[in-house]
Structure formats: C-alpha cells, structure tokens
C-alpha positions as CSV (number, residue, x, y, z in Angstrom):
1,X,14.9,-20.3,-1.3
2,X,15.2,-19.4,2.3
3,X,11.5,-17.6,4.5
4,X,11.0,-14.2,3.3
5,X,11.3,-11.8,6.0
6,X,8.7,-9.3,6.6
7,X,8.6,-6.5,3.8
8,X,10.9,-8.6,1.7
9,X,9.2,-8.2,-1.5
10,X,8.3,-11.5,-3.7
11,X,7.5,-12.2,-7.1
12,X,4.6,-14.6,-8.3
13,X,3.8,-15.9,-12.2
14,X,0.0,-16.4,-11.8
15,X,-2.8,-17.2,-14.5
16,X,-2.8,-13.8,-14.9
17,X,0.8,-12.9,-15.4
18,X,4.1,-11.5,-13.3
19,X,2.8,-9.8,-9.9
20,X,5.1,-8.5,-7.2
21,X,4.0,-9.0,-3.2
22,X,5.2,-7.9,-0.4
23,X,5.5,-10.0,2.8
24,X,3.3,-9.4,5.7
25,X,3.3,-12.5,7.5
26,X,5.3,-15.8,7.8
27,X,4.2,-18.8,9.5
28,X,4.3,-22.5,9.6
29,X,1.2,-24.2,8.1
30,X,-0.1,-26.6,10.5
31,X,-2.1,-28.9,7.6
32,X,1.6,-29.6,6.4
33,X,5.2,-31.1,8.5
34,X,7.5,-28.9,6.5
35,X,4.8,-26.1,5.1
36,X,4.9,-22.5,5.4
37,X,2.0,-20.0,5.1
38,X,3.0,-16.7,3.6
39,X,0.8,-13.5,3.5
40,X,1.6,-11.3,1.2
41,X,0.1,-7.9,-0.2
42,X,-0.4,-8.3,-4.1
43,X,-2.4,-6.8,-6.7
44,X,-4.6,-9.3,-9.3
45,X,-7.6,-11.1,-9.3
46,X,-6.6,-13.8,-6.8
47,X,-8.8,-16.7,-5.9
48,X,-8.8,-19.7,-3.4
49,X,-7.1,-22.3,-4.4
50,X,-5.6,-21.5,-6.9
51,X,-2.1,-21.8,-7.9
52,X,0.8,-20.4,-8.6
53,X,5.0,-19.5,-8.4
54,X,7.1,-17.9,-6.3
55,X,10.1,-16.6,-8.4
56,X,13.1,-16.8,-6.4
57,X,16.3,-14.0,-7.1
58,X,17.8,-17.1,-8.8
59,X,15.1,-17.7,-11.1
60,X,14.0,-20.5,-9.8
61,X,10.3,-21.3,-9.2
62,X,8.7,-22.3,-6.5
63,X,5.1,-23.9,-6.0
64,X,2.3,-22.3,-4.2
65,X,-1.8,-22.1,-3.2
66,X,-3.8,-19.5,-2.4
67,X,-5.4,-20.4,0.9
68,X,-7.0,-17.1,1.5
69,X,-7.9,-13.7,-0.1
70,X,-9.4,-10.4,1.6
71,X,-9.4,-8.2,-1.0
72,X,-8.1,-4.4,0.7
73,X,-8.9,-1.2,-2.2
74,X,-6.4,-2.1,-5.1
75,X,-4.6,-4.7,-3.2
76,X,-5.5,-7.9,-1.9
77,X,-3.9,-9.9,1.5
78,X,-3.4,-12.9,0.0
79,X,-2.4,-16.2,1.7
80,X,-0.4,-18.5,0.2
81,X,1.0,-21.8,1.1
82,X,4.1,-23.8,0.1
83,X,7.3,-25.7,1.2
84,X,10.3,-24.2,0.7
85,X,13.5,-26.1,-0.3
86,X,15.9,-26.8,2.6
C-alpha cells in the first residue's frame, strides 16, 4: 500500500464493522521512524486508541490506531496512525 493522497477514499474493518473514509490529511508521525499519521473523515463510533484495518484495493489489510477523534455532525475527523509497507 502506497500514502493515500488527499480525497483518496479508504476503507477500515473496525469493531463496529466495514466504514469508508476519506483522506484529509497525510503526514509522518513523529513518535514512529517509518510511521504515518492519516486523517480521515469517517462515520462510526470511533475512540482513542483503538484499533483497526486499512483495507487496501488488493484486499490486503493493514494495521492502524486511532490517535485522535473530533467528532463533526454525522462524521467524525479521525486520526489514525500506521506504517505502511515499503
């Protein structure tokens, strides 16, 4: 999985079930050498710390914690952190 670009949209398997996102933000995440912070704009009852997967096109899964949510009217900016296979 390469970074998402901004408005790519995303897909995450969470506690709650399949969610799509949309990109907002990408960055590197400075408590990790190879992490990457991602802000997305998803809908569920997101917490901090919790985690969950980023579904690439391939089907393949990648790891992920929330960091941060501000929860916006039926959406929520959620921010997630992970590292992304080279």
């Amino acid at each position: 999985m390469q970074k998402p670009k901004i408005d790519e949209k995303l897909k995450l398997l969470t506690d709650f079930g399949e969610t799509e996102a949309i990109c907002t933000e990408v960055g590197d995440d400075p408590a990790r050498s190879e992490g990457v912070l991602l802000k997305v704009m998803a809908r569920g009852p997101f917490e901090t710390g919790q985690q969950c997967w980023i579904i690439d096109r391939d089907g393949s899964k990648i790891g992920a914690a929330v960091q941060n949510v501000f929860k916006q009217t039926i959406d929520s900016e959620v921010t997630l952190s992970t590292v992304l296979p080279a």
